[in-house]
mmCIF file of the N, C-alpha and C atoms, coordinates in Angstrom:
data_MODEL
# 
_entry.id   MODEL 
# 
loop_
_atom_site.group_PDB 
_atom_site.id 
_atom_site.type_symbol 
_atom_site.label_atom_id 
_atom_site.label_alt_id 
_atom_site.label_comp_id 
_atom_site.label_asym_id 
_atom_site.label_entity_id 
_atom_site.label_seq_id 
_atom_site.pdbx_PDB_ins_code 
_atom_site.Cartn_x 
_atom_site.Cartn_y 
_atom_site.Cartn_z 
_atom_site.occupancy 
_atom_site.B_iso_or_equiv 
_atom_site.pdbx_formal_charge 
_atom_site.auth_seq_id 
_atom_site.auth_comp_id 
_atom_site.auth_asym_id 
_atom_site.auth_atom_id 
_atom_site.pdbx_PDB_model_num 
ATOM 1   N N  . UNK A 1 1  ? 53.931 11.158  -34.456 1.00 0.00 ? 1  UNK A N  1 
ATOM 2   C CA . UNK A 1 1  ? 52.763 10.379  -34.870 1.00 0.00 ? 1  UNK A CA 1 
ATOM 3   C C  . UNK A 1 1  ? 52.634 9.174   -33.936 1.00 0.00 ? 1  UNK A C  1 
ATOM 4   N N  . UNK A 1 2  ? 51.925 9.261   -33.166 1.00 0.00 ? 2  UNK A N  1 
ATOM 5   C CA . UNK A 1 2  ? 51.366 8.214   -32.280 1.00 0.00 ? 2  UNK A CA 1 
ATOM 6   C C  . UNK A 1 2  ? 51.442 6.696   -32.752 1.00 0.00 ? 2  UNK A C  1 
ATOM 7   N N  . UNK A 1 3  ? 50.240 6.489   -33.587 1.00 0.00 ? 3  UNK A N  1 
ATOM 8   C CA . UNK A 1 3  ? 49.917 5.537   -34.093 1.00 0.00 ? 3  UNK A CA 1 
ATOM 9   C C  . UNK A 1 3  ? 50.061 5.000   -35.442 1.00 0.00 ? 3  UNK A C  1 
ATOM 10  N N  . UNK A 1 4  ? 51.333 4.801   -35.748 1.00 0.00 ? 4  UNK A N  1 
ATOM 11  C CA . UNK A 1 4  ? 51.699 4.846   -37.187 1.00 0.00 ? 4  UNK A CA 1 
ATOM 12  C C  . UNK A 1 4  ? 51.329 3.333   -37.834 1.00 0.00 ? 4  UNK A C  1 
ATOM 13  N N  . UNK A 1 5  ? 51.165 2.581   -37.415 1.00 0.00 ? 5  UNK A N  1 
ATOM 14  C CA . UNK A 1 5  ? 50.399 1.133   -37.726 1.00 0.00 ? 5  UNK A CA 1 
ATOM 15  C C  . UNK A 1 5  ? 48.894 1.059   -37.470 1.00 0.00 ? 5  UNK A C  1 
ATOM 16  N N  . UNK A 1 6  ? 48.207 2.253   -37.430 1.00 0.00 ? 6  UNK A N  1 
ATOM 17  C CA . UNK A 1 6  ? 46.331 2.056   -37.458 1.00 0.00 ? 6  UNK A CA 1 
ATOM 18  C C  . UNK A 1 6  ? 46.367 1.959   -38.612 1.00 0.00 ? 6  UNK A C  1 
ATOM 19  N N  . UNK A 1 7  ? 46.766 2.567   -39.850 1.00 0.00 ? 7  UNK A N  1 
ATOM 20  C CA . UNK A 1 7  ? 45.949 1.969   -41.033 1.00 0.00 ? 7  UNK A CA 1 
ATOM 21  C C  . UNK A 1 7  ? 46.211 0.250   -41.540 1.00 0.00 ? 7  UNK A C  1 
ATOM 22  N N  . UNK A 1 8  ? 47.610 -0.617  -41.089 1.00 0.00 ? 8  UNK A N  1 
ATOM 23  C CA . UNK A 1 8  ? 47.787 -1.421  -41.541 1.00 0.00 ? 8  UNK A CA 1 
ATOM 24  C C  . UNK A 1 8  ? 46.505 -2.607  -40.504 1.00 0.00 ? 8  UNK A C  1 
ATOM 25  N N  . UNK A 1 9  ? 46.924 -1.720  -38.933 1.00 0.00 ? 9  UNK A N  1 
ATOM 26  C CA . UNK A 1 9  ? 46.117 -2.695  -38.476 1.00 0.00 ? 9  UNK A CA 1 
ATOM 27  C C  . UNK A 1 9  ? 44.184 -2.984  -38.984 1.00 0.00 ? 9  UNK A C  1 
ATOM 28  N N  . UNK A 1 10 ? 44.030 -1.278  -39.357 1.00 0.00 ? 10 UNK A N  1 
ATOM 29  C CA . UNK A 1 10 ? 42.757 -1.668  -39.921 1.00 0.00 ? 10 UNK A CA 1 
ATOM 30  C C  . UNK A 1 10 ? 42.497 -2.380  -40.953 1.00 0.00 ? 10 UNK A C  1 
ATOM 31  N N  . UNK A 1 11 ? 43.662 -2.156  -41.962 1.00 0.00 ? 11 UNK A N  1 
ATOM 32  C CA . UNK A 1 11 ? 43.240 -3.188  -43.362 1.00 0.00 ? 11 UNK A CA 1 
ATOM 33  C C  . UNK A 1 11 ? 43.593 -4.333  -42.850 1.00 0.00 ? 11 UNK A C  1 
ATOM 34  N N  . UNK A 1 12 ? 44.197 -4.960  -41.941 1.00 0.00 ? 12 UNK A N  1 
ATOM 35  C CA . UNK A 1 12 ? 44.050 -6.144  -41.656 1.00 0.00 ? 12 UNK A CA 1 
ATOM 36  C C  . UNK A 1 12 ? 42.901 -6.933  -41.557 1.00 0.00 ? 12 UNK A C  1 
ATOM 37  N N  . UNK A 1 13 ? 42.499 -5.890  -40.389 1.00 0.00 ? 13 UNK A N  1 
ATOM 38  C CA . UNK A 1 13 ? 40.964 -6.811  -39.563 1.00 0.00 ? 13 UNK A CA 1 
ATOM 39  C C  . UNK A 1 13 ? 39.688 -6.682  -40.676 1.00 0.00 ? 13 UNK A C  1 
ATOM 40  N N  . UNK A 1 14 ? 39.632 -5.543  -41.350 1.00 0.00 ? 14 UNK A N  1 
ATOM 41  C CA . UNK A 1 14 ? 38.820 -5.636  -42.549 1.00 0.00 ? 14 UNK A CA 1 
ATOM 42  C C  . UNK A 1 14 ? 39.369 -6.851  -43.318 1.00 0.00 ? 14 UNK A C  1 
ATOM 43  N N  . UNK A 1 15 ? 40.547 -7.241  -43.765 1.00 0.00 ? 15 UNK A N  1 
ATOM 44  C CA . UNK A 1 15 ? 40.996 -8.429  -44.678 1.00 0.00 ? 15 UNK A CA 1 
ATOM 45  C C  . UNK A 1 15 ? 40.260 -9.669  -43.759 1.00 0.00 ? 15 UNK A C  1 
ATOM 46  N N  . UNK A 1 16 ? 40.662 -9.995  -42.529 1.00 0.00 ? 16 UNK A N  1 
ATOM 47  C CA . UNK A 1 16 ? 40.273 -10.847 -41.444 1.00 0.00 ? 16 UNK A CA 1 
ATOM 48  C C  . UNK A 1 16 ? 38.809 -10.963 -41.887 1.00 0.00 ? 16 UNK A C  1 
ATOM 49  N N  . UNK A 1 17 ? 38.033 -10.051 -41.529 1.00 0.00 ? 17 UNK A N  1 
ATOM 50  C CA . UNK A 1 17 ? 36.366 -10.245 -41.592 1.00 0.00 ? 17 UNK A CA 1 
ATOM 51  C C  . UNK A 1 17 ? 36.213 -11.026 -42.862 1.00 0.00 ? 17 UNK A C  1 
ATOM 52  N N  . UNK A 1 18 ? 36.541 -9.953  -44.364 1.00 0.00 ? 18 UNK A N  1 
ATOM 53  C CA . UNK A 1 18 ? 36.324 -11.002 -45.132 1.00 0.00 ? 18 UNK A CA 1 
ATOM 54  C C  . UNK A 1 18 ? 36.919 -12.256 -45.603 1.00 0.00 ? 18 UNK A C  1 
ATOM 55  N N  . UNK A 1 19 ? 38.193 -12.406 -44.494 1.00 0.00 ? 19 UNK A N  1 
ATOM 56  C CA . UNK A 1 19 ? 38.264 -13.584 -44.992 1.00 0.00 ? 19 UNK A CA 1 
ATOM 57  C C  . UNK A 1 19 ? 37.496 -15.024 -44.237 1.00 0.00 ? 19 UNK A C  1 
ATOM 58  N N  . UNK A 1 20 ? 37.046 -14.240 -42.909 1.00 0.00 ? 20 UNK A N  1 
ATOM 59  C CA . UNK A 1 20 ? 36.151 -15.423 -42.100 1.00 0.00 ? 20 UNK A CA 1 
ATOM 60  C C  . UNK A 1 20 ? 34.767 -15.223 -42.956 1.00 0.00 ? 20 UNK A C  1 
ATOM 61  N N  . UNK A 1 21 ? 34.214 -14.204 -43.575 1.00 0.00 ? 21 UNK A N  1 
ATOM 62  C CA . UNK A 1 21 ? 32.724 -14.636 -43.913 1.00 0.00 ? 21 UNK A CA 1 
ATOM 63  C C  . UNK A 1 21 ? 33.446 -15.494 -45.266 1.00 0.00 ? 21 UNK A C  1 
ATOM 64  N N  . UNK A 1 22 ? 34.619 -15.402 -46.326 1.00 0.00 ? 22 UNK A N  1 
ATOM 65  C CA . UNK A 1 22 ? 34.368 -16.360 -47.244 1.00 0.00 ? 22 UNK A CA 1 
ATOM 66  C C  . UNK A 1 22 ? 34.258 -17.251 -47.034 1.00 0.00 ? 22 UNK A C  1 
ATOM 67  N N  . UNK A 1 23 ? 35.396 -17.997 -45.508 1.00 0.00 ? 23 UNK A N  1 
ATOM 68  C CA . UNK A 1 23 ? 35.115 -19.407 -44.732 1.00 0.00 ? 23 UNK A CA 1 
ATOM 69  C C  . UNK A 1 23 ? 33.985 -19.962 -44.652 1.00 0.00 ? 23 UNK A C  1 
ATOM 70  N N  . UNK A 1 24 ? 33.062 -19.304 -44.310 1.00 0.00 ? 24 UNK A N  1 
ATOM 71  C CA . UNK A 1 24 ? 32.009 -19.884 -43.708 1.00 0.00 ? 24 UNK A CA 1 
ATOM 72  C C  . UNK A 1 24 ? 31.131 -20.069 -45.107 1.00 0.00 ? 24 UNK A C  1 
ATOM 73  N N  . UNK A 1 25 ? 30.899 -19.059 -45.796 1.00 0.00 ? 25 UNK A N  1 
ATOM 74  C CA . UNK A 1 25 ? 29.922 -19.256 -47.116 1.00 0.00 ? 25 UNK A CA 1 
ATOM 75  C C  . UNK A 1 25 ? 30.496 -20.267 -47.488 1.00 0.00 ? 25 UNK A C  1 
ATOM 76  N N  . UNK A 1 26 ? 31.945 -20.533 -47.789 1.00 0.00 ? 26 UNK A N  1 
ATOM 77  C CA . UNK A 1 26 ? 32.121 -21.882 -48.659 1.00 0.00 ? 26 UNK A CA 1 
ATOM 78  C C  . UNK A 1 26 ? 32.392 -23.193 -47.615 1.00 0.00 ? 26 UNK A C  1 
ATOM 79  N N  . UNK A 1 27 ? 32.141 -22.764 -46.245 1.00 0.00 ? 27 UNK A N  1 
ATOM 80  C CA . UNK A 1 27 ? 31.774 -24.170 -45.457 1.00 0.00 ? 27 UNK A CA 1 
ATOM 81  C C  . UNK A 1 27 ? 30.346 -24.475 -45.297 1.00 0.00 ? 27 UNK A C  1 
ATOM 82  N N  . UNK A 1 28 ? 29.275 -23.289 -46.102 1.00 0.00 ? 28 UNK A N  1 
ATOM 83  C CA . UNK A 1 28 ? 28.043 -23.602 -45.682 1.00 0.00 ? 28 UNK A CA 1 
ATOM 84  C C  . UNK A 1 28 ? 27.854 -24.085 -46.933 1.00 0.00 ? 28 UNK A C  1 
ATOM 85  N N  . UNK A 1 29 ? 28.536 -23.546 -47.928 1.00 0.00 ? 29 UNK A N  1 
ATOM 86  C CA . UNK A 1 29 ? 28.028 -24.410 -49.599 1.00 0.00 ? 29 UNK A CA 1 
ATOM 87  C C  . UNK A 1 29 ? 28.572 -25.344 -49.768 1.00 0.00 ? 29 UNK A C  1 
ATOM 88  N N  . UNK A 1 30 ? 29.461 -25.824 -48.936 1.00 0.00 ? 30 UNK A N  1 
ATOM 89  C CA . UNK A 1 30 ? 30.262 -26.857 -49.339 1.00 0.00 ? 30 UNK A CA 1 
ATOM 90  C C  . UNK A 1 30 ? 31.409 -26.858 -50.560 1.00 0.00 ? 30 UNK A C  1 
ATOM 91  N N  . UNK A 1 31 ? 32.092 -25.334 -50.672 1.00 0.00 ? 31 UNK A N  1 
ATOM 92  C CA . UNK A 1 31 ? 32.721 -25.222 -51.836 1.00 0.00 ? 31 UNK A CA 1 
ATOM 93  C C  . UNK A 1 31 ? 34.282 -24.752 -50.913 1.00 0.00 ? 31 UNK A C  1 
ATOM 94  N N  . UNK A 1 32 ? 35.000 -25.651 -51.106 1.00 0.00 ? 32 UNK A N  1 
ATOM 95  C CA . UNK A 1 32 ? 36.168 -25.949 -50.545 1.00 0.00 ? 32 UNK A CA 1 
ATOM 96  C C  . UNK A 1 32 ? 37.600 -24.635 -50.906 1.00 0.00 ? 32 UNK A C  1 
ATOM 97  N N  . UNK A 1 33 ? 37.033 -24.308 -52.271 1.00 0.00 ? 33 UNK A N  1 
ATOM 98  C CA . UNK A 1 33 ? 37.959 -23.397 -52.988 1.00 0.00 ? 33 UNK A CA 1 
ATOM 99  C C  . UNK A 1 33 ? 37.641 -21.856 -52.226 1.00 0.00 ? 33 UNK A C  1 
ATOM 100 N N  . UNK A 1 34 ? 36.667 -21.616 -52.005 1.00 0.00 ? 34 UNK A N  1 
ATOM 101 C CA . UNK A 1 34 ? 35.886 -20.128 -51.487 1.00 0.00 ? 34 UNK A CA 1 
ATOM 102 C C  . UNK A 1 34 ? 36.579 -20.857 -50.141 1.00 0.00 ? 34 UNK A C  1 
ATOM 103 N N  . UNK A 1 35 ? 36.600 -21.650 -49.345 1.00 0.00 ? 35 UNK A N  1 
ATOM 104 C CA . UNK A 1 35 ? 36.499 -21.359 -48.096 1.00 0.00 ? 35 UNK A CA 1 
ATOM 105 C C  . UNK A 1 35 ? 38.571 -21.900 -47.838 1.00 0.00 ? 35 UNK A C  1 
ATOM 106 N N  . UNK A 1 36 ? 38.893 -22.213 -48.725 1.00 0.00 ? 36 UNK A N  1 
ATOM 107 C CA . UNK A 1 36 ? 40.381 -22.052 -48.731 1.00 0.00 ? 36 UNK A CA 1 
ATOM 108 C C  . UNK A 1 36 ? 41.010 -20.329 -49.102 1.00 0.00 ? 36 UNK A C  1 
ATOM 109 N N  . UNK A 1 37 ? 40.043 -19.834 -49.908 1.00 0.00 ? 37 UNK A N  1 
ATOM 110 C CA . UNK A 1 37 ? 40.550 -17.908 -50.191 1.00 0.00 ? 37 UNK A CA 1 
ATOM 111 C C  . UNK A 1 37 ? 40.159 -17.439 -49.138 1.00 0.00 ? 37 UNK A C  1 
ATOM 112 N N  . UNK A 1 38 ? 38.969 -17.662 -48.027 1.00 0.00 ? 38 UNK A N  1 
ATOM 113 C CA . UNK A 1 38 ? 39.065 -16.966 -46.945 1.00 0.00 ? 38 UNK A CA 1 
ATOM 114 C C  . UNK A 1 38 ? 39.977 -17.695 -45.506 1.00 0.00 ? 38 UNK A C  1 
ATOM 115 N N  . UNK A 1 39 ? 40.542 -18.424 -45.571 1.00 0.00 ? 39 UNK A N  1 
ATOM 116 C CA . UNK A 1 39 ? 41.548 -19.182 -44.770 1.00 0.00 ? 39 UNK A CA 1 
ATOM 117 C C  . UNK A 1 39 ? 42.984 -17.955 -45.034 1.00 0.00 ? 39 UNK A C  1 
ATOM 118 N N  . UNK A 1 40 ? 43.042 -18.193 -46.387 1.00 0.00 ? 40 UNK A N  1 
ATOM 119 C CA . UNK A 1 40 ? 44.530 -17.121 -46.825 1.00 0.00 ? 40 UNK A CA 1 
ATOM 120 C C  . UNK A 1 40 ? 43.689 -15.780 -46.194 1.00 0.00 ? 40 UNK A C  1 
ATOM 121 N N  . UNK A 1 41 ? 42.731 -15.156 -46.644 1.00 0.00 ? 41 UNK A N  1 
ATOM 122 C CA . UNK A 1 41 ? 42.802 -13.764 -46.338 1.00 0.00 ? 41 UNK A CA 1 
ATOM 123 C C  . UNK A 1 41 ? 42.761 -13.532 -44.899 1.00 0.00 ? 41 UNK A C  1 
ATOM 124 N N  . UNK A 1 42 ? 41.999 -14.660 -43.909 1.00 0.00 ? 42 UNK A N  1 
ATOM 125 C CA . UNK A 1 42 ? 42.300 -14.297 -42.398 1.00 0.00 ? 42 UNK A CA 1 
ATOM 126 C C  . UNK A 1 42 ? 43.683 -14.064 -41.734 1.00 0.00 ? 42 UNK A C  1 
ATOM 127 N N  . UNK A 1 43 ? 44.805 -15.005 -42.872 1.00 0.00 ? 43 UNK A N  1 
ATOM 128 C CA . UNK A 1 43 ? 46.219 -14.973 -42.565 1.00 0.00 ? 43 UNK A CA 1 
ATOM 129 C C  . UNK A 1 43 ? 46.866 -13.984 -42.977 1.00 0.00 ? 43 UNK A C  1 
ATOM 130 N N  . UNK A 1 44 ? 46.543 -13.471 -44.284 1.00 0.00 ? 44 UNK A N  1 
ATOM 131 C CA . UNK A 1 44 ? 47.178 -12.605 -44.650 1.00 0.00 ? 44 UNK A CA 1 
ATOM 132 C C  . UNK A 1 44 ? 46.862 -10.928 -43.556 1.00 0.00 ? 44 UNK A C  1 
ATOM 133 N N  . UNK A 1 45 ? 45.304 -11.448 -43.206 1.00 0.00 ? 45 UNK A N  1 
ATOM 134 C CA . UNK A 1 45 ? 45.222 -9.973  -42.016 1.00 0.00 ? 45 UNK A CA 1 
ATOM 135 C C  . UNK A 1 45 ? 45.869 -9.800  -40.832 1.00 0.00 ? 45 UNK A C  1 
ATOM 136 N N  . UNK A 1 46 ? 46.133 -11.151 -40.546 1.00 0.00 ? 46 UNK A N  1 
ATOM 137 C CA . UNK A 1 46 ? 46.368 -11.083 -39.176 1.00 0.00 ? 46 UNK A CA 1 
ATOM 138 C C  . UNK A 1 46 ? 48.278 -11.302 -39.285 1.00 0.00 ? 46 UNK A C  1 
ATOM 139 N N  . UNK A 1 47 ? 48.382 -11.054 -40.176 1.00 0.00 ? 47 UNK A N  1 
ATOM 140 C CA . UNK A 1 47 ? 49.732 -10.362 -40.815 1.00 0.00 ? 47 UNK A CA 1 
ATOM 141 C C  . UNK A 1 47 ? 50.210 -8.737  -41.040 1.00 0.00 ? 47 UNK A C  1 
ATOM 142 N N  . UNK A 1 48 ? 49.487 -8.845  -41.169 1.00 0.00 ? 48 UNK A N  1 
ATOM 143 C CA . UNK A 1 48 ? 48.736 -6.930  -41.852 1.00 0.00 ? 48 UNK A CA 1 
ATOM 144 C C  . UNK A 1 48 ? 48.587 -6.082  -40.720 1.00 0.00 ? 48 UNK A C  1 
ATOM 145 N N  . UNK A 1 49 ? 47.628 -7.236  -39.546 1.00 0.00 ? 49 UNK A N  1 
ATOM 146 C CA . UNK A 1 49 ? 47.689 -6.267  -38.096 1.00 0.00 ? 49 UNK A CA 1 
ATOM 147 C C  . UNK A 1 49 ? 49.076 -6.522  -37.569 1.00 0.00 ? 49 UNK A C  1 
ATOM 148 N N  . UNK A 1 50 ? 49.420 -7.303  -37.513 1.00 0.00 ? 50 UNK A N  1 
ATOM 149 C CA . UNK A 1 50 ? 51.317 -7.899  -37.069 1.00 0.00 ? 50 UNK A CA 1 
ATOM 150 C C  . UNK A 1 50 ? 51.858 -6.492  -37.147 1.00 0.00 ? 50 UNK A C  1 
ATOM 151 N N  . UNK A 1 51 ? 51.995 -6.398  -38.594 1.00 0.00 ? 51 UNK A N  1 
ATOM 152 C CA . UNK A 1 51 ? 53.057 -5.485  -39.054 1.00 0.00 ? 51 UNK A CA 1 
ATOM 153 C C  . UNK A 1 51 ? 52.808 -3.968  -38.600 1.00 0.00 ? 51 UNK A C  1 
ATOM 154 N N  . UNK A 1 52 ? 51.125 -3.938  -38.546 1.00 0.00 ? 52 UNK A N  1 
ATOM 155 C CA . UNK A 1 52 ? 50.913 -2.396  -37.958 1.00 0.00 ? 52 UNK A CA 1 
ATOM 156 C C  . UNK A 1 52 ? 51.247 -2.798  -36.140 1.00 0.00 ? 52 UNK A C  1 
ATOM 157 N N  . UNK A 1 53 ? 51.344 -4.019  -35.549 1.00 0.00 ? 53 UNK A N  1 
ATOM 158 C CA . UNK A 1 53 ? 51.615 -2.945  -33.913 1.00 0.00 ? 53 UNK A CA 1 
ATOM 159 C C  . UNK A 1 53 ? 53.330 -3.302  -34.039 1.00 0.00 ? 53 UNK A C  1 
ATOM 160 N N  . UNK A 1 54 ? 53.946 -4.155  -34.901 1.00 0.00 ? 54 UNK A N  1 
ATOM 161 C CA . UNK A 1 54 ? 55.261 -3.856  -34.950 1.00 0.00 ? 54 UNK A CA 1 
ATOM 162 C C  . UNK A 1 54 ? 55.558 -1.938  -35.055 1.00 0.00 ? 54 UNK A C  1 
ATOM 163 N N  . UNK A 1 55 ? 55.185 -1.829  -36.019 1.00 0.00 ? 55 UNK A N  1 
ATOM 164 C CA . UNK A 1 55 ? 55.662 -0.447  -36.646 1.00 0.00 ? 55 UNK A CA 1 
ATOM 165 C C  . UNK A 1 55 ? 54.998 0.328   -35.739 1.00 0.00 ? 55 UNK A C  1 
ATOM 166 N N  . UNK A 1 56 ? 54.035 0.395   -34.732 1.00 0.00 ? 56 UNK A N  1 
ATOM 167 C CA . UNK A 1 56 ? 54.011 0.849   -33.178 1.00 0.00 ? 56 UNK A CA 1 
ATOM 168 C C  . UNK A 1 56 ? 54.862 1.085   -32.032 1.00 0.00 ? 56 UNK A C  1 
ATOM 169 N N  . UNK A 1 57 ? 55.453 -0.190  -32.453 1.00 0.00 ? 57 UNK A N  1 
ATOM 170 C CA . UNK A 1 57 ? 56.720 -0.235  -31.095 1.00 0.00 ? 57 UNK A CA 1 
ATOM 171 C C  . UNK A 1 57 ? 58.126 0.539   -31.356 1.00 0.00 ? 57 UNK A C  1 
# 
């Protein structure tokens, strides 16, 4: 199996996206709490992709 970290890396960058559009909705509403849950979910993706090109190598 080639690529045994594509699915983690994809649920990452899907986690990533939504966690940059919650950023921004709650930096455009000014609601600090929404744009702190998409701060965690960009981290938690770009964790998520981590672990899928680890489990690549």
């Amino acid at each position: 199996m080639a690529d045994k970290g594509l699915s983690d890396k994809i649920k990452g960058s899907v986690t990533e996206l939504k966690g940059e559009i919650k950023d921004q909705i709650g930096n455009a509403t000014d609601n600090k709490s929404l744009q702190a849950e998409g701060k965690m979910d960009k981290l938690k993706g770009a964790a998520q992709k981590k672990i899928g090109e680890l489990k690549d190598k």
